[in-house]
C-alpha positions, -999 to 999 in steps of 0.1 A, spaced: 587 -360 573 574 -377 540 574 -345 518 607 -361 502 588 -385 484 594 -396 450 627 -376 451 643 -413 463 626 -430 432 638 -404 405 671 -406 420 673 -443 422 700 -450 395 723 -428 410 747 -444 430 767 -412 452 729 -400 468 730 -393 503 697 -385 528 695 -375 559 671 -365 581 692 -340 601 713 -308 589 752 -323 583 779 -296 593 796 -297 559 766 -298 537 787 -293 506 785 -315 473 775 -306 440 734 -305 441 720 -302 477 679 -309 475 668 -294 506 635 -282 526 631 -243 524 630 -242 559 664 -246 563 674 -222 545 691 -201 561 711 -229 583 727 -241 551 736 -215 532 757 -204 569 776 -238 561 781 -242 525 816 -233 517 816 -233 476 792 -212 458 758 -222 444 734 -212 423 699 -214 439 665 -227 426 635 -240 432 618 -266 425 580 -281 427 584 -317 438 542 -320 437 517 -293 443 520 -280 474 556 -290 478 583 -271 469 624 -279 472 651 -257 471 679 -268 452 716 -260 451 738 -263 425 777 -256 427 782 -230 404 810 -248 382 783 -274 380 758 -247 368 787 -228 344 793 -261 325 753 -264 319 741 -234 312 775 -214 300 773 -174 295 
């Protein structure tokens, strides 16, 4: 669908940004963006642990967002 959009644009200077348009097997990395919907297919595949937010890309559209908890520790330590 299009309810990804601006994500590319804000991400545009980063150079290790993958999309895809189906669920990978080894969804794994150190932020996942990701549709709610799918949920509950990820989190069955991730293998690290993540902290897990959301996020309101525009009204009416909201992300949930992973974030590898060593990533997480180092920004918001205890």
């Amino acid at each position: 669908g299009s309810d990804f959009w601006p994500m590319p644009w804000y991400l545009r200077a980063f150079d290790k940004v993958g999309y895809w348009t189906e669920l990978i097997d080894a969804p794994d990395a150190p932020v996942i963006i990701a549709d709610p919907l799918f949920q509950e297919e990820i989190e069955e595949r991730l293998k690290a642990e993540y902290q897990t937010e959301y996020f309101g890309l525009r009204p009416g559209v909201n992300l949930l967002v992973y974030i590898e908890k060593r990533l997480w520790k180092k920004v918001f330590p205890d």
